[in-house]
KEKE-3310 file (N, C-alpha, C; in steps of 0.2 Angstrom, whole numbers, plus 5000, padded with zeros to 4 digits):
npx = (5488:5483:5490:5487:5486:5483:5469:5467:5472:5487:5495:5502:5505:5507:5515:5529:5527:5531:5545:5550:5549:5539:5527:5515:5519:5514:5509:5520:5523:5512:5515:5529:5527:5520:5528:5535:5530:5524:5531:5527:5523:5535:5543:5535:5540:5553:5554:5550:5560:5570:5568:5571:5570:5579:5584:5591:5599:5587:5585:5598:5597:5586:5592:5601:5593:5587:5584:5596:5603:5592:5585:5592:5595:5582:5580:5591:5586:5575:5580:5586:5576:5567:5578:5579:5564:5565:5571:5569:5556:5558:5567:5557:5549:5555:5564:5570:5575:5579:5591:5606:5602:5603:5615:5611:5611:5607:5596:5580:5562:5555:5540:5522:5520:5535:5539:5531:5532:5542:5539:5533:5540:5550:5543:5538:5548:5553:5542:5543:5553:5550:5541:5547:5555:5545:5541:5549:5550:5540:5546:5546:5538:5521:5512:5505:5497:5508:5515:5516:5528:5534:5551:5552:5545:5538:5529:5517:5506:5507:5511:5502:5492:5500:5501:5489:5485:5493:5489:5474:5475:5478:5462:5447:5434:5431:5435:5427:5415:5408:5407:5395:5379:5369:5357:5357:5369:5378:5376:5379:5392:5398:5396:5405:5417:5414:5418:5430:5437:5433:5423:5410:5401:5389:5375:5372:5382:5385:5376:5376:5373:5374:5385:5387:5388:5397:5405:5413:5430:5442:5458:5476:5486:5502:5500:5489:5471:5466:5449:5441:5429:5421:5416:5408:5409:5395:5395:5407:5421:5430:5431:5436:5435:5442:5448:5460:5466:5475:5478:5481:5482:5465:5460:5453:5447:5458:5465:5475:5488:5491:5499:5491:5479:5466:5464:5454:5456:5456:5456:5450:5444:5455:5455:5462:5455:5449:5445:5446:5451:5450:5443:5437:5443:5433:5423:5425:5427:5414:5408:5417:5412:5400:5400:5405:5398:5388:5394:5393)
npy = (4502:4501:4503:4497:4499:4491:4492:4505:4519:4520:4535:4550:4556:4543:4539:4548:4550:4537:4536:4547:4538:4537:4528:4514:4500:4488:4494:4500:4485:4483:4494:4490:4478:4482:4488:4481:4475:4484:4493:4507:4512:4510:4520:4533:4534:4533:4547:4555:4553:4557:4569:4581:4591:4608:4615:4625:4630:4636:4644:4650:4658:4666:4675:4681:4690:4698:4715:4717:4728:4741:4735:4734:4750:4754:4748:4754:4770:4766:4765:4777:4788:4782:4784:4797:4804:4800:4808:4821:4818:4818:4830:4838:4834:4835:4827:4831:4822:4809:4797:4801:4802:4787:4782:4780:4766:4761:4766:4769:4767:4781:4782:4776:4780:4783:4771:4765:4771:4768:4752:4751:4755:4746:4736:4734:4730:4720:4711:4714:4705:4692:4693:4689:4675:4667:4667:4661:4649:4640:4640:4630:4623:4618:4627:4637:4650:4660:4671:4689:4696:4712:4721:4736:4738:4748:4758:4755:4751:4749:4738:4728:4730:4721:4708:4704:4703:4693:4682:4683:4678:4665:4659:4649:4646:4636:4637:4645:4638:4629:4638:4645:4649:4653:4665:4672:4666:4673:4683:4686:4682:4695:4702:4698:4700:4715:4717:4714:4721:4735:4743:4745:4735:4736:4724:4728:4727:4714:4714:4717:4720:4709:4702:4686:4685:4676:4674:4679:4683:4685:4690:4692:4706:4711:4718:4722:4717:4709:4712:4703:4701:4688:4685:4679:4681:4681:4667:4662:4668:4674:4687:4698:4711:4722:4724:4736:4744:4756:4769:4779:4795:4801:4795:4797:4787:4773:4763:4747:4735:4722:4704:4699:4703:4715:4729:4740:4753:4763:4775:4782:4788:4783:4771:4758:4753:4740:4733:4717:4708:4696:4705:4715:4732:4743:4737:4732:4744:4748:4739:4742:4756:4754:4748:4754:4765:4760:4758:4771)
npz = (6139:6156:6171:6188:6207:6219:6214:6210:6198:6191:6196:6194:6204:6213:6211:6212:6225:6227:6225:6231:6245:6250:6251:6255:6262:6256:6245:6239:6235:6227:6215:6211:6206:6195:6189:6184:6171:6165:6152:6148:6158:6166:6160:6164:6175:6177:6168:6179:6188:6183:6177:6162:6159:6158:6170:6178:6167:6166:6175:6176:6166:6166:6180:6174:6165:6178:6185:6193:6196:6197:6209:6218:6216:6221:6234:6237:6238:6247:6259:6259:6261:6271:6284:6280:6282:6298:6304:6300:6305:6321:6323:6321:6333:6346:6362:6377:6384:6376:6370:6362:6341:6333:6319:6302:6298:6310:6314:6322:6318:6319:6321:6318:6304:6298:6298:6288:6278:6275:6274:6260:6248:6251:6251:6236:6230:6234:6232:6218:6215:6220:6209:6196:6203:6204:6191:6186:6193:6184:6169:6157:6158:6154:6142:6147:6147:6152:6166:6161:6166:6172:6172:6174:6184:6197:6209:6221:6218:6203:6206:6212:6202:6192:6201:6201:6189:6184:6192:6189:6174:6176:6177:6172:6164:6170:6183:6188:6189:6201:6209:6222:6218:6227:6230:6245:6252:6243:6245:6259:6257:6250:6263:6270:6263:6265:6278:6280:6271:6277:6269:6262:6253:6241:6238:6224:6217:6211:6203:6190:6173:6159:6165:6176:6191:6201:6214:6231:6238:6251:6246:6249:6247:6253:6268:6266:6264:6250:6239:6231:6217:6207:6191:6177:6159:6147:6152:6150:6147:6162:6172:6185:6196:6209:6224:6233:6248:6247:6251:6238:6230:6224:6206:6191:6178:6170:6157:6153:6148:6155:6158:6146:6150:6147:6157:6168:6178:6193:6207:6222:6238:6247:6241:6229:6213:6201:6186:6176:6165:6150:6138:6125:6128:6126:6130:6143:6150:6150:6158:6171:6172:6177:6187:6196:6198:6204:6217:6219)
capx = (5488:5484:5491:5484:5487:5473:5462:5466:5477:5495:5495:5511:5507:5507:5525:5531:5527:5534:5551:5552:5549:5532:5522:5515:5525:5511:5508:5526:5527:5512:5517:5534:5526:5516:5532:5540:5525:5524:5536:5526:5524:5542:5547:5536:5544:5559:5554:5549:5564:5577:5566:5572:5570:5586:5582:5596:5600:5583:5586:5603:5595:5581:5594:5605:5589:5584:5586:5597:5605:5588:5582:5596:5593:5577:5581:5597:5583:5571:5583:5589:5569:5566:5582:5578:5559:5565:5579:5565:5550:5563:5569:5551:5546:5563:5563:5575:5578:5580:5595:5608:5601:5607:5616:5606:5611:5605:5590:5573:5558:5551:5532:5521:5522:5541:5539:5525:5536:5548:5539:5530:5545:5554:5538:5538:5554:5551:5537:5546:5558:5546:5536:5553:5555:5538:5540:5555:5547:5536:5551:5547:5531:5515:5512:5496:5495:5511:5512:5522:5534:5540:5556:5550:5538:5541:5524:5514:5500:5508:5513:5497:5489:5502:5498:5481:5482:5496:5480:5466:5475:5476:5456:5445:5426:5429:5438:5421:5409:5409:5407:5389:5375:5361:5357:5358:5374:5383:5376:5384:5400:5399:5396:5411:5423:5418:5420:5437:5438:5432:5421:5405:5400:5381:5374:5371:5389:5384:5367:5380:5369:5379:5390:5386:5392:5400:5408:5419:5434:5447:5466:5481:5493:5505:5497:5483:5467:5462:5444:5440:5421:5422:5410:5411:5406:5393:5396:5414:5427:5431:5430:5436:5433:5449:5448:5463:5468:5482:5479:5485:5476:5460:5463:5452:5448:5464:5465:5481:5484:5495:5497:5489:5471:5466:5463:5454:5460:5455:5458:5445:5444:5460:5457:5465:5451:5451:5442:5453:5448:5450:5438:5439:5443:5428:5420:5428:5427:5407:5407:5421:5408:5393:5404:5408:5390:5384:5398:5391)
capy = (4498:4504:4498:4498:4496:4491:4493:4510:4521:4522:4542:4554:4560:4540:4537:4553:4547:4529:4538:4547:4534:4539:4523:4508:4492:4486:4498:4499:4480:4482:4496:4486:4472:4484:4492:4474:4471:4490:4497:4513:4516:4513:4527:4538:4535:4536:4554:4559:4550:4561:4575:4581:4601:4611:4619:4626:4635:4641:4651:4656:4664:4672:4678:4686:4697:4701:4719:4718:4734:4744:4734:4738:4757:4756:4747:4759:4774:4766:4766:4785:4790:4781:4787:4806:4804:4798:4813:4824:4817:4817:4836:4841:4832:4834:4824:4833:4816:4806:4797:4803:4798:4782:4779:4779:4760:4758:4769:4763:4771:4786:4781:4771:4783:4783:4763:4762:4772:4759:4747:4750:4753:4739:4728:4734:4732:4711:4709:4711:4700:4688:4690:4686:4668:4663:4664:4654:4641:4639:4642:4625:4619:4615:4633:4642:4659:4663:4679:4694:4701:4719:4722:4741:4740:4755:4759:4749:4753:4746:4729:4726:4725:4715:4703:4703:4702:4688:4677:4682:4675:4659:4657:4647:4644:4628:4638:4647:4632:4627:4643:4645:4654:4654:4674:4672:4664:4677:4692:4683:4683:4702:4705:4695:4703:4720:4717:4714:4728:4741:4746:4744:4736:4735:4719:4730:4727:4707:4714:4719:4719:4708:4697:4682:4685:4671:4674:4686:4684:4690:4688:4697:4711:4712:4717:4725:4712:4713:4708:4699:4699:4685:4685:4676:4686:4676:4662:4658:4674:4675:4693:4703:4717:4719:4732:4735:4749:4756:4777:4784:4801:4799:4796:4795:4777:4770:4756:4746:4726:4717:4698:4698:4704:4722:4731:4745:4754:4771:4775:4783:4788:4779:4762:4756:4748:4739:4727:4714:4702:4695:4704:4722:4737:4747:4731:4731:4750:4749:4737:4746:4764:4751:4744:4761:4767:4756:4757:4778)
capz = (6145:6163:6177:6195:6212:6225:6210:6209:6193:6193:6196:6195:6212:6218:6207:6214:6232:6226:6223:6238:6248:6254:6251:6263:6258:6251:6240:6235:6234:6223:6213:6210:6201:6191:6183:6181:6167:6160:6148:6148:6167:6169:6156:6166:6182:6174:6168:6185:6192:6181:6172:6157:6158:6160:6178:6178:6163:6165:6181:6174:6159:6170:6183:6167:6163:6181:6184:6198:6199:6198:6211:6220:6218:6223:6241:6242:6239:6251:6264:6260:6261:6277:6285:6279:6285:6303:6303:6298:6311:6328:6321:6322:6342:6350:6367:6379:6389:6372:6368:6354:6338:6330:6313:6300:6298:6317:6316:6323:6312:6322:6321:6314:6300:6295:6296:6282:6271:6273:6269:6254:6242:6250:6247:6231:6226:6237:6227:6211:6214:6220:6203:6194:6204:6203:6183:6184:6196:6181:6167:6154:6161:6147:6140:6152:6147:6158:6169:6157:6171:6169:6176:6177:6189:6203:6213:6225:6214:6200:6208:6212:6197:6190:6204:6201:6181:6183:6197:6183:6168:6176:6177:6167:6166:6176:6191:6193:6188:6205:6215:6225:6216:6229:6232:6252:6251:6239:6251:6265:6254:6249:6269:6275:6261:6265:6283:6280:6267:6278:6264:6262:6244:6239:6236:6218:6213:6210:6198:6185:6166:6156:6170:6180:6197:6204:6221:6232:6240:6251:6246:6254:6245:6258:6275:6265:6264:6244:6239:6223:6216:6201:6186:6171:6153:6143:6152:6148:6151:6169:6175:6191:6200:6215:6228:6240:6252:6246:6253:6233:6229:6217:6200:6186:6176:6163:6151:6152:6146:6159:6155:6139:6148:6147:6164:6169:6184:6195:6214:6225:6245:6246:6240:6222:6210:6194:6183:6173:6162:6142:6134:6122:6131:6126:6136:6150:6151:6153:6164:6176:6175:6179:6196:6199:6198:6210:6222:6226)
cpx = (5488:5484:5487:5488:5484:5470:5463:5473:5480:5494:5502:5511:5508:5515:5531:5533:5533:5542:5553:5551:5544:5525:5521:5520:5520:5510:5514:5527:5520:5514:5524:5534:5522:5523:5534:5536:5523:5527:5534:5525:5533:5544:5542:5538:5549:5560:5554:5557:5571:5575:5571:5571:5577:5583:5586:5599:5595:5583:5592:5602:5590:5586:5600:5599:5585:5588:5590:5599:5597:5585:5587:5595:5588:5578:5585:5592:5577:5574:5584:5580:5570:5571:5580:5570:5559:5569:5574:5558:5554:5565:5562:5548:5553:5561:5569:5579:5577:5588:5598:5603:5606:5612:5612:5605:5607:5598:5586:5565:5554:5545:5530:5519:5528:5540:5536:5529:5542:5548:5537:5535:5548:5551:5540:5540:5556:5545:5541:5551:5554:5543:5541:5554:5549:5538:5545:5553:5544:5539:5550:5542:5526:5514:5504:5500:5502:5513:5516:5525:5535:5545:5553:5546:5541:5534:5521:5508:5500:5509:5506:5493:5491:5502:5492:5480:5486:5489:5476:5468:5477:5468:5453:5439:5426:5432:5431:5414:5406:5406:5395:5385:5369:5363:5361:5366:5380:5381:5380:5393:5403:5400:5404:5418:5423:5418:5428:5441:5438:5429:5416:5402:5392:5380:5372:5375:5386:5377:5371:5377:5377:5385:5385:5389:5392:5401:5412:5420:5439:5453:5470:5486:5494:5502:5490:5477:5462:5457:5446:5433:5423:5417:5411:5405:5402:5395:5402:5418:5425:5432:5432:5434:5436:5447:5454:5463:5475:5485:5484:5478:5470:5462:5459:5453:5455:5462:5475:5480:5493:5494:5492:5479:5473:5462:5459:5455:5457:5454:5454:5444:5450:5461:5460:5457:5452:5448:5447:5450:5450:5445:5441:5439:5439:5421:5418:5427:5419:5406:5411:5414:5403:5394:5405:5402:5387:5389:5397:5386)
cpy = (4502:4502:4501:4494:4497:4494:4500:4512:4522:4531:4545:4554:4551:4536:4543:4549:4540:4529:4543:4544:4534:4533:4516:4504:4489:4489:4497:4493:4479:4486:4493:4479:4475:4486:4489:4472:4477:4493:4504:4518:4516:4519:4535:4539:4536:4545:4558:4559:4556:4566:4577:4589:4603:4617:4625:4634:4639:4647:4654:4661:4668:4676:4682:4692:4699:4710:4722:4725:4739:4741:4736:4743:4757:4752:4753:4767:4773:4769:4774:4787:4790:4786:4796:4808:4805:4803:4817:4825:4820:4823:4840:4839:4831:4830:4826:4826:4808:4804:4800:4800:4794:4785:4779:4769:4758:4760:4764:4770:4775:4786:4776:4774:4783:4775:4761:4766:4770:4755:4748:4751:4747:4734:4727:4732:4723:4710:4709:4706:4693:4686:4684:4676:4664:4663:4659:4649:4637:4639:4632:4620:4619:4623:4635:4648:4660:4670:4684:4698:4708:4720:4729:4741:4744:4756:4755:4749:4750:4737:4727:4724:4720:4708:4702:4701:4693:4683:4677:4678:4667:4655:4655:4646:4639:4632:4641:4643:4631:4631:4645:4651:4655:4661:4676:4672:4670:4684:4689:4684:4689:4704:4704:4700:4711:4721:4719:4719:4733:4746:4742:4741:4733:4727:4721:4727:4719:4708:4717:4715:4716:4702:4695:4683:4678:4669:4680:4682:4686:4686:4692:4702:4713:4712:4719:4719:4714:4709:4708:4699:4694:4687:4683:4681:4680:4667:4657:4663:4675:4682:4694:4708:4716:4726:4732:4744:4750:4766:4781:4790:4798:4800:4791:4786:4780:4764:4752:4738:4726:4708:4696:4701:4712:4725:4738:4748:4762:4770:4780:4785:4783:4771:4763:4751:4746:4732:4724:4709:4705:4698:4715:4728:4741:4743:4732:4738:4750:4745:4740:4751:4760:4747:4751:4764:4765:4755:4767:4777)
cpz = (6151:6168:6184:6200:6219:6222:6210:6202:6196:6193:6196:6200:6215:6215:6210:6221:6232:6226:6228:6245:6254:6254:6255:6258:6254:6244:6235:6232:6226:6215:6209:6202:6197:6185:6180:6173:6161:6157:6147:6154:6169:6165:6159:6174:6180:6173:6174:6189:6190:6180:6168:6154:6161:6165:6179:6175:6162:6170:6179:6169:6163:6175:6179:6167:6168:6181:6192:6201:6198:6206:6218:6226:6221:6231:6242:6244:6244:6258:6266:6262:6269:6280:6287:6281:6294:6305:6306:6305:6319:6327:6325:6329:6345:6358:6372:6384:6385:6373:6361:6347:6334:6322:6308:6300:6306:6316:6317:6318:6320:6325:6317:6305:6293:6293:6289:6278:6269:6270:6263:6248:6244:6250:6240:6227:6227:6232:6218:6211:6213:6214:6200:6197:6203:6195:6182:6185:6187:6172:6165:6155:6155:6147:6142:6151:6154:6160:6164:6162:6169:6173:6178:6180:6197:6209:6214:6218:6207:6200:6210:6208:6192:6193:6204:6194:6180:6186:6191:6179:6168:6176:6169:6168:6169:6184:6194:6193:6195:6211:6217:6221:6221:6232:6240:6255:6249:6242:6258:6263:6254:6257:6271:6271:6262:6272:6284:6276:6271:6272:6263:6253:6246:6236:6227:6213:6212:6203:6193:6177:6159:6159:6174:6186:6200:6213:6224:6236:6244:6251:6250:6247:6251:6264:6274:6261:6254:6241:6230:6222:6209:6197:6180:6163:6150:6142:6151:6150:6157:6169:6182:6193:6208:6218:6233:6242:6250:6247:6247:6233:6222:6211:6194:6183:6170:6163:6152:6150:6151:6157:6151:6143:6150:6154:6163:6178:6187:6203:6218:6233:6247:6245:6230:6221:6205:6192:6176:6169:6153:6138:6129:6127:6132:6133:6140:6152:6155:6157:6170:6176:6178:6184:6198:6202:6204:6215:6228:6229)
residu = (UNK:UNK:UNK:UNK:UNK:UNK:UNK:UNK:UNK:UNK:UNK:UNK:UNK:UNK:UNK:UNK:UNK:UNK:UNK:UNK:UNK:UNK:UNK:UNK:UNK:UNK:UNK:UNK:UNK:UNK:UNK:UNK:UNK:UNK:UNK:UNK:UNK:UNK:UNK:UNK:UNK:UNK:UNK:UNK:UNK:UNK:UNK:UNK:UNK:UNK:UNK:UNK:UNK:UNK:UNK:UNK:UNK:UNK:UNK:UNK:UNK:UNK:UNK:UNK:UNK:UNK:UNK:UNK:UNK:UNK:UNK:UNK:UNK:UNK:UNK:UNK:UNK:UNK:UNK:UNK:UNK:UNK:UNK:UNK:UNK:UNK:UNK:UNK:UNK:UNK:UNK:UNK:UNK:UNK:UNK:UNK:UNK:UNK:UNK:UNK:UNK:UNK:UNK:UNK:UNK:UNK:UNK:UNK:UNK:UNK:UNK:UNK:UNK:UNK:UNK:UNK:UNK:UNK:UNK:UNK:UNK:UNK:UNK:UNK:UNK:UNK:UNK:UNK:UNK:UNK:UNK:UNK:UNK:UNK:UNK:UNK:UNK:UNK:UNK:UNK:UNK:UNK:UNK:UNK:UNK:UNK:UNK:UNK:UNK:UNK:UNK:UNK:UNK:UNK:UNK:UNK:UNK:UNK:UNK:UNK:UNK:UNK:UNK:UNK:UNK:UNK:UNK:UNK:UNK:UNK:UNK:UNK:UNK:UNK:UNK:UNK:UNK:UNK:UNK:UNK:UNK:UNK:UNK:UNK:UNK:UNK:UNK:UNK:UNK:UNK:UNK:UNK:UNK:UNK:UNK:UNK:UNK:UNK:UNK:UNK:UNK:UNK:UNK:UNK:UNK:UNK:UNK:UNK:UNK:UNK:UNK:UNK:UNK:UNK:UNK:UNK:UNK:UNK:UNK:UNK:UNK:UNK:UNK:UNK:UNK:UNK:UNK:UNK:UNK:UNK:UNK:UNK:UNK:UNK:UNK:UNK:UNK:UNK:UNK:UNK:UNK:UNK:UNK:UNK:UNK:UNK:UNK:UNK:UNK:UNK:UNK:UNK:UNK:UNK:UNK:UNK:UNK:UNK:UNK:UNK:UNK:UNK:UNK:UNK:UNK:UNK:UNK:UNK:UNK:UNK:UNK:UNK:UNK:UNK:UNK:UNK:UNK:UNK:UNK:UNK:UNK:UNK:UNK:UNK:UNK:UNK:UNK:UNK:UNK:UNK:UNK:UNK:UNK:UNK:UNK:UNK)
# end
């Protein structure tokens, strides 16, 4: 049996709303006489109304196995870093009609310099935690490929692509069904994304032998704007190719498997790059040299 109200299905979102007290009177008065006649709609308002997952001792067992004291260490050692940079900077430009310098606790960051080496550990070390409650939020929900956290994660560089593998491995051939194929269109996209890149990508990168190009992107890692090019493998496995700004030294291609898909990863005139997707590593390999190729 399916109930309605003004002709339309009972939905969770219009039961939800029905129970925080989001709906006209109508609606409510019809929805009211719908539940009076359904023993099935009441048992799912009733779900909604109690739930039935232990919330609770889900976040107490996730906050048992965060790794607080590492996380800790790593603020306590951003702090000492920054600190001993801005010691270090003001040492070397003395200002003879400066004030004392402060406390380290007071201190203000020397430059725009000392600043960025502030932040980037104690993004990094915010971002882990972040990943950490984002799997809780998600801690007894229908089983979707969920993200594999590491507690050891240390370099920006590293968090990155666990944020990017964690995004990928929600994708399905339906999230790219959708996206624009006319040529015109998808060099438009390419322009805008490397506008905001600061990098120039060839409409080439989209003529990859073997991938459907899709779309591109721009997401954010932290303050830095990071592109996404999609493309689906054989018409079903979703595929990326990520580019941010992240000023690490160059560094040859790796293989690694973050949330169950296998990444390839290498860094270049200081951007980080990396191709991610479900498919065999030898794959994924040749399509990475053949995005690489077309990006000299």
């Amino acid at each position: 049996m399916t109930s309605e109200v003004n002709s339309r299905p009972v939905t969770d979102e219009m039961l939800v709303a029905y129970v925080d007290g989001e709906l006209t009177q109508n609606e409510q008065t019809s929805l009211e006489a719908a539940l009076e006649g359904d023993e099935e709609l009441r048992a799912r308002l009733a779900l909604l109304q109690d739930g039935e997952r232990p919330w609770a001792e889900a976040f107490e067992g996730l906050l048992d196995q965060a790794p607080v004291a590492k996380l800790e260490a790593a603020f306590a050692a951003a702090a000492h870093t920054h600190a001993e940079q801005a010691r270090a900077e003001q040492a070397e430009t003395p200002n003879p009609g400066a004030h004392p310098v402060a406390a380290d606790s007071e201190r203000i960051p020397a430059n725009d310099h000392a600043s960025r080496s502030w932040w980037r550990p104690a993004m990094a070390a915010c971002i882990a935690v972040t990943l950490m409650v984002g799997f809780a939020a998600g801690y007894g929900t229908n089983e979707v490929r969920k993200p594999q956290i590491t507690a050891a994660v240390q370099t920006e560089a590293e968090i990155w692509r666990q944020a990017v593998a964690d995004y990928q491995a929600l994708y399905t051939r339906e999230t790219l069904s959708t996206a624009q194929t006319d040529p015109t269109a998808q060099s438009a996209g390419l322009l805008r994304v490397s506008e905001a890149l600061g990098l120039a990508l060839p409409d080439a990168v989209s003529q990859v032998p073997g991938l459907d190009y899709k779309r591109a992107q721009i997401l954010k890692f932290g303050e830095q704007p990071l592109a996404q090019l999609a493309y689906l493998y054989k018409d079903d496995i979703p595929i990326a190719f990520c580019i941010v700004r992240l000023d690490d030294p160059d560094q040859a291609a790796k293989n690694e498997v973050r949330s169950g898909l296998n990444i390839v990863h290498w860094a270049k005139d200081g951007f980080s790059l990396m191709v991610v997707g479900d498919l065999p590593v030898d794959e994924l390999d040749n399509f990475a040299r053949e995005i690489e190729g077309k990006m000299i």
